[in-house]
C-alpha positions, 0 to 999 in steps of 0.5 A: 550513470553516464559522464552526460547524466553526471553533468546534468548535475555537477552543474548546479551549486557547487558553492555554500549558499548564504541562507539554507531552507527546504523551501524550494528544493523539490522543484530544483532536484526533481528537474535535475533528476529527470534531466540527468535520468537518474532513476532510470533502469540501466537495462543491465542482463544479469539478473543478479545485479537487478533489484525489481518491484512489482509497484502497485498501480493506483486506481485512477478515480479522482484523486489520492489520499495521504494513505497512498503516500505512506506505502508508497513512501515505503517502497521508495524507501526501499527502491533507493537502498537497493540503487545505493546497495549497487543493483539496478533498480526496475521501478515501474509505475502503473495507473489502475484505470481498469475497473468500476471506480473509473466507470462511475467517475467518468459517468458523474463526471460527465454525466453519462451512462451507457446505452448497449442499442446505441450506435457510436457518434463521432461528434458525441458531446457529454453534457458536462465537463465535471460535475464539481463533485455533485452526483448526477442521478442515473435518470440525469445521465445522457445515454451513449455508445460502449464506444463512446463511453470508452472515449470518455474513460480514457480522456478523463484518466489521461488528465487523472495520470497526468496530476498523479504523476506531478504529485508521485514526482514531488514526494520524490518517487524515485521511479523510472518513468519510462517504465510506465503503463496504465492497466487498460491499454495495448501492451496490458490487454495483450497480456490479460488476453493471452494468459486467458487463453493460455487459461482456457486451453489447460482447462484453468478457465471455464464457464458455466451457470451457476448462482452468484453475488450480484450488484444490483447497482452496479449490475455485476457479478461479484467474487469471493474477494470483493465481499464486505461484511456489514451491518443491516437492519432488517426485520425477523418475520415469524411464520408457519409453514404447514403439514398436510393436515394443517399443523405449523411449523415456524421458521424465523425470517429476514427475508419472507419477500424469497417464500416463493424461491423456497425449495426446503427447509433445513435445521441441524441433524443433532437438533432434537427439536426437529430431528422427528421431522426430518424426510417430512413435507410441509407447504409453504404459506400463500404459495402452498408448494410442498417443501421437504424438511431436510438435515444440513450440519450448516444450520444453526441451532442457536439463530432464530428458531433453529429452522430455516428456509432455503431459498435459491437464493436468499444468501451463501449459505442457501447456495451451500445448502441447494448444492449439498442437498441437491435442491430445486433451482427456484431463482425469482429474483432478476439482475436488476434486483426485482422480481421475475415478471412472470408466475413460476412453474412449481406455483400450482396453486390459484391464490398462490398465482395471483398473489405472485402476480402482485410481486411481479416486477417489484423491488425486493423492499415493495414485494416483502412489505405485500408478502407481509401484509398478506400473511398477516391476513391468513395468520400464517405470521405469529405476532408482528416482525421484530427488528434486529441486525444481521450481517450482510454481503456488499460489494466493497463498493457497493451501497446495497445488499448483494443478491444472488443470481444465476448467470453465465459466468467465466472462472479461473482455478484458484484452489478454492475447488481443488485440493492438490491445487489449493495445497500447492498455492500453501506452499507457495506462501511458505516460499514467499518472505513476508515483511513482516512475517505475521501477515504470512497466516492472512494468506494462508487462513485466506487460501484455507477458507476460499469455498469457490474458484474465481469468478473473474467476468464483469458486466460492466465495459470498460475493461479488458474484453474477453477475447472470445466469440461463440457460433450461433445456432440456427435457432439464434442462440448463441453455441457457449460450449464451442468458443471461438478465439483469436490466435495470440499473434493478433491480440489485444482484440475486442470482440464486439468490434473485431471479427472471428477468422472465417467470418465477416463483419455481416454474420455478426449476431445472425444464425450461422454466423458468430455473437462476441462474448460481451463481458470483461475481465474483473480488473483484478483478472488484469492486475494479478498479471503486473508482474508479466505485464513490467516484465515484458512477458513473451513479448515480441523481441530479443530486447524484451525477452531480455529484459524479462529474463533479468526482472522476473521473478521480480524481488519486491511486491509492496501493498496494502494489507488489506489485499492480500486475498486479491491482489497478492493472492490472485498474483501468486495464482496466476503466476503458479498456473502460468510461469510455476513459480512465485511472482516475487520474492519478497511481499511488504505490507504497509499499514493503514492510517489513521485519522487523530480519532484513531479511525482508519482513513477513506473515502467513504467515511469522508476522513481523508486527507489529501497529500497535497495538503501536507506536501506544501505545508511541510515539504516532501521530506518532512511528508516522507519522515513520517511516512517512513517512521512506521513500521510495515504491517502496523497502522499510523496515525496521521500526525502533523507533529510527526512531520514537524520533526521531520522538516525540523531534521531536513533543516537541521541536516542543511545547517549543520552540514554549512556549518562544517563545511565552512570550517577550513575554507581558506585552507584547500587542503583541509577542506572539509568539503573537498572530495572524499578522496583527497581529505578523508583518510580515515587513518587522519583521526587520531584524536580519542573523541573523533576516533569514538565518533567514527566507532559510533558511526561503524556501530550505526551503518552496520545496524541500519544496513541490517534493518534495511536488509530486513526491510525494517526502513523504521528501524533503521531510521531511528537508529540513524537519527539518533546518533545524527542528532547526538553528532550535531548537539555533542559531538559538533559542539565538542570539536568545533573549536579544535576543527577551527584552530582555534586556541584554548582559553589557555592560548594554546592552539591544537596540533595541525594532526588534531585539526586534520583528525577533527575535519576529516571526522566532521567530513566522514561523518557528514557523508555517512549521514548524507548517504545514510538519510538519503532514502528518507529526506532526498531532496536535503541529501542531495542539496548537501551531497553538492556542497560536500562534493563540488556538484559532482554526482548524486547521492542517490547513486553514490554507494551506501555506506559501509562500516569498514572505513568507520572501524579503521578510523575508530582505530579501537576507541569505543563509542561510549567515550563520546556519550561520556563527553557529552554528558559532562558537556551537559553537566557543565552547561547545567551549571550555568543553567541553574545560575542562570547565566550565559552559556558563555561564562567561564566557569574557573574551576570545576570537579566531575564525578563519574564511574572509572570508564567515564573518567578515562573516557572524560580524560581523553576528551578533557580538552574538548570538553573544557572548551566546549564548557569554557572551563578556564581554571582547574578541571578535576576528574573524581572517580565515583566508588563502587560502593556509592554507585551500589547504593544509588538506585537513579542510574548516576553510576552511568552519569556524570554529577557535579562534585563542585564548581566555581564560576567567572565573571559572564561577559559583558553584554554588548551594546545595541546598535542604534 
């Protein structure tokens, strides 16, 4: 940080305040942060000295959830260890606005839809200025231009970023936002673009007509990734397909609305049922086309009549089937989700025609129930249908069944066609480190299990275009074998606005001239690319070319668990295909949360929580201590409880650091404030007591420095809270008397080296803890970074502790002589709780029994204790036999007990001020 960044800082509090609180504090820090840069990348060029993270870009739709918090909690986390640990941290932060949820955000918030005929009006005015979460129907919406529509997507996510922002800043992010982007602008379409084309010219990306899921609300193509399994209820159709001479053979249907598609029926060839049948034709019922029947390992013996019908195409399984089999394409079912508006050719029958013509044009629902009730009347339907439930693919934000539509469509190699390329993808997941490790067999029972490449073309507009146009022919088709596409000096373009070299604007879509490719990336086509677009990836520039040099392969992908088929797998892909190398070093994959009924929190269940909420209730840090008390890769629970803790141990950290810091303020010297430099020789604690604290200490910051290195944040923050709250309820307890110089109930008052011992103890223990919880509660470590340290610097660029320091002032003592001291603290306090007197009565004589360790232990502190107990009389030390502890079976061999004791007169209570 420079000597300017410094003084941003140095110039806030710099004496102890009258009342601590956390009530405040986000707005004080976050403004010193950002005018000091704090957080921001130092732009250092060795790449060992760069810690960089691949932050996922939230998707711009409304508003973000307490889910958002907790991971990215997580990578804060993290991101500030690794500042504390001396790397120059590269935190960017991106804003998804690339994708369907912006389209139907901007459609219902301005009630408009997109009219492809229109032309662009400069003086468009949408109807409304948000719909206060009222859905407007598709009839409602005000047709406009793709270009207008645009305009409307990118005024709504400028003020979407905007609230992000402010909400990512008061959790405390310690990102570099200078280092921002957002998924459809310049620099990232430029990318998506290139690495396209780059694609396309290995033979990585191609097209073709190919049956596919489609949305019929959404009215687009659907990959692999984006399906959802879900429960529909349906209805099973018995019906009888028939042999030449009239006999039945039935099959069990969901869909009989499909009966025309049929182009075979197929069963299991060990089926001993229908194995006689096999090469056999039967006729199907109403249409009478001639269908084979055919084996395919696919079909299940079990499910229904353990015949079926393939149709092209009724799901998954009848593409397997029509592709394996090499079956008739027999597609009646459009984009729109109806039925085609015309008789199929392989319909030769009359009856069969006319009741086609019935189904023109209809929904899938309208054309089963005609189907239906027509095959009830010629008795090609046994008995009336039944209800059942089947699973059946959605788009994960879909509300209707997918259909599958041939269509042109663009794919990228994935593996999932490719053996040698899929084995390779296997072994990049084995190079990659997963935290924690068991996610690892998610990605590979993903990559194991992918049936197709990946589709990545959309039918929707606002997105990043393909980068590409076709001839047209002089018939007025357009040339898909022969793409036209821009050199890369050129990019980003679009291509329904921006013309082909050798080309002018009125040869667009006129035969000889050129047509532009009118569909977009999928949005994951663009964030499978985050890693190249932070990095700055062939970037124009020396700056930039360094700058990606010492950032990529980054160190750090954070997610959700539930993308790790689309986005880590996608990143991994096209940084295998493109760079040969693994995007990222490490994956952390955080949990889900959970409402209190254990359900996992959406928007669609309308169980949410917005952060807000909590944030004002509790305050940032107490939000962050929940968040970070959970373990990645686990789900949580959203507990208020939790954050109660938290604000309680921000809270407690204030106090407890006033609390030391005020001893020995009139003495320079020995202030326990003053810079570490000047006081906190670790060779000053001399005294048994803060020797095994300091030991505790070295014990404490070596563990949690493993478990960070681990990227077990949780882990680490309970071993840190433990011992801090053991520091402030005994050890503080137990010295603070002697920090003060105070003399004893003998009158005896305490060396200067043991006053000095205890103060430089309080004041290494303090800024261990302050360092140490940093990455946890920011804001309250910094406020008592500035009271310990006279305003000077930050905490979060302040060095993390090590354990060195710790071990030279424990000087051999072990830690377990300060749990003995505290339990006869608690020992003696327990006798005045069950008198029930004041803590403040002295109790005059007093006999302790404890183990042989927890005697010695107990006597080298007996001083401390007594004080801390106001033991005025005789203080015996009882060593408990080893027979006796034998024989207990309660753990007391570990416990100090009372052997006798005899108390003083309490105090007298003082009068009330009237």
């Amino acid at each position: 940080m420079t000597d300017n960044a410094e003084g941003a800082i140095s110039a806030h509090l710099t004496a102890l305040p009258d009342r601590v609180g956390v009530d405040g504090l986000e707005d004080k820090w976050m403004k010193a942060w950002n005018d000091a840069q704090t957080y921001k990348f130092g732009n250092t060029r060795d790449r060992k000295a760069v810690y960089s993270i691949d932050t996922p870009p939230p998707t711009v739709s409304g508003h973000l959830h307490v889910g958002h918090v907790f991971s990215y909690t997580h990578t804060d986390v993290i991101a500030r260890y690794k500042r504390m640990r001396g790397f120059d941290v590269f935190y960017p932060m991106g804003w998804d606005d690339n994708g369907l949820p912006t389209e139907r955000r901007v459609q219902n918030y301005f009630g408009v839809r997109v009219d492809t005929s229109l032309k662009y009006d400069p003086d468009f005015k949408p109807p409304f200025e948000g719909t206060e979460g009222k859905k407007i129907q598709a009839k409602d919406q005000v047709p406009c231009s793709r270009q207008n529509f645009i305009e409307l997507c990118e005024r709504l996510i400028t003020e979407d970023e905007k609230q992000f922002q402010d909400l990512w800043s008061t959790l405390g992010l310690s990102v570099d936002w200078s280092q921002t982007y957002h998924t459809i602008g310049e620099h990232p379409r430029r990318v998506a673009q290139k690495a396209f084309l780059r694609n396309l010219a290995r033979g990585e990306a191609y097209q073709k007509d190919a049956p596919g899921l489609w949305d019929v609300t959404f009215q687009t193509a659907v990959a692999q990734a984006e399906l959802e399994s879900r429960e529909y209820d349906g209805f099973y159709h018995k019906i009888a397909f028939r042999f030449e001479d009239g006999t039945p053979i039935y099959i069990e249907t969901t869909r009989p609305e499909l009966l025309p598609a049929c182009g075979a029926l197929i069963a299991h060839p060990d089926d001993e049922r229908y194995k006689q049948y096999f090469g056999q034709y039967v006729y199907s019922p109403l249409f009478k086309v001639k269908v084979p029947i055919l084996a395919h390992k696919a079909a299940e013996m079990d499910k229904g009549a353990g015949i079926a019908m393939c149709c092209t195409f009724g799901d998954v399984t009848d593409v397997e089937w029509w592709r394996d089999l090499s079956l008739p394409t027999r597609s009646i079912i459009q984009r729109n989700g109806r039925i085609v508006m015309s008789v199929p050719d392989w319909i030769d029958d009359e009856n069969g025609k006319a009741i086609f013509e019935e189904i023109e044009g209809k929904t899938t629902f309208s054309a089963r129930k005609i189907i239906v009730d027509h095959l009830r009347e010629s008795g090609d339907m046994d008995g009336e249908p039944k209800p059942t439930k089947r699973m059946t693919n959605f788009y994960e934000k879909g509300d209707k069944p997918l259909e599958i539509v041939t269509s042109r469509q663009w794919y990228l190699k994935n593996g999932g066609t490719d053996e040698k390329l899929n084995a390779e993808l296997i072994e990049r997941g084995n190079e990659l480190k997963f935290h924690p490790d068991f996610m690892h067999v998610r990605y590979d029972n993903w990559v194991h299990g992918l049936n197709g490449d990946w589709l990545i073309s959309r039918q929707r507009f606002f997105g990043v275009p393909f980068p590409l146009w076709y001839p047209v022919k002089d018939d007025g088709s357009a040339d898909y074998e022969h793409p036209i596409t821009p050199s890369e000096d050129i990019l980003p373009i679009d291509p329904t606005t921006d013309v082909p070299a050798g080309y002018t604007e009125d040869q667009r879509d006129v035969p000889g001239g050129f047509t532009a490719e009118n569909d977009i990336m999928d949005t994951w086509a663009t964030s499978s690319l985050t890693p190249q677009i932070v990095t700055r990836w062939e970037e124009p520039g020396e700056e930039n070319k360094a700058i990606h040099a010492a950032t990529f392969p980054m160190d750090l992908r954070p997610q959700g668990q539930d993308i790790i088929r689309t986005w880590l797998f996608s990143t991994v892909d096209r940084a295998h295909l493109e760079n040969h190398c693994l995007p990222w070093k490490n994956a952390a994959l955080s949990g889900w949360i959970l409402d209190p009924d254990h359900k996992k929190m959406s928007k669609s269940k309308g169980n949410v929580v917005v952060p807000n909420e909590p944030l004002k209730k509790f305050g940032a840090d107490a939000v962050r201590y929940w968040a970070a008390a959970a373990r990645l890769g686990l789900d949580a629970t959203y507990d208020e409880g939790q954050m109660k803790i938290g604000r309680r141990l921000a809270i407690k950290l204030l106090n407890a650091t006033k609390f030391a810091l005020a001893i020995g303020r009139e003495d320079e010297n020995h202030h326990v404030g003053a810079p570490a430099e000047a006081t906190w020789n670790p060779t000053d604690v001399t005294e048994p007591l803060d020797r095994a604290a300091m030991a505790k200490m070295a014990y404490v910051v070596r563990t949690a420095t493993e478990a960070m290195e681990s990227y077990e944040h949780s882990k680490a923050l309970e071993v840190i809270e433990s011992y801090f709250w053991q520091f402030c309820d005994d050890y503080i307890e137990l010295v603070k008397n002697r920090a003060y110089g105070t003399p004893d109930e003998h009158g005896r008052t305490p060396s200067e080296a043991a006053v000095l011992s205890a103060r430089t103890a309080l004041g290494l223990g303090l800024d261990a803890f302050a360092r140490l919880l940093a990455p946890y509660l920011p804001y309250a470590t910094e406020e008592v970074w500035h009271w310990m340290h006279d305003g000077e610097g930050s905490v979060h660029r302040a060095a993390w502790p090590t354990p060195e320091p710790y071990v030279i002032a424990a000087s051999g003592v072990s830690p377990e002589t300060l749990a003995w001291a505290g339990r006869a603290v608690e020992q003696l306090r327990k006798i005045k709780s069950e008198a029930k007197v004041s803590m403040k009565t002295p109790i005059l004589s007093v006999a302790l029994s404890a183990a042989a360790d927890g005697v010695n232990a107990i006597r080298s502190a007996i001083d401390d204790i007594a004080q801390a107990g106001r033991v005025v009389g005789k203080f015996d030390l009882v060593e408990k036999h080893a027979e006796e502890a034998a024989a207990s079976d309660d753990g007391s061999n570990e416990t100090v007990i009372i052997a006798a004791s005899e108390l003083g007169e309490p105090p007298a209570k003082k009068p009330k001020n009237k």
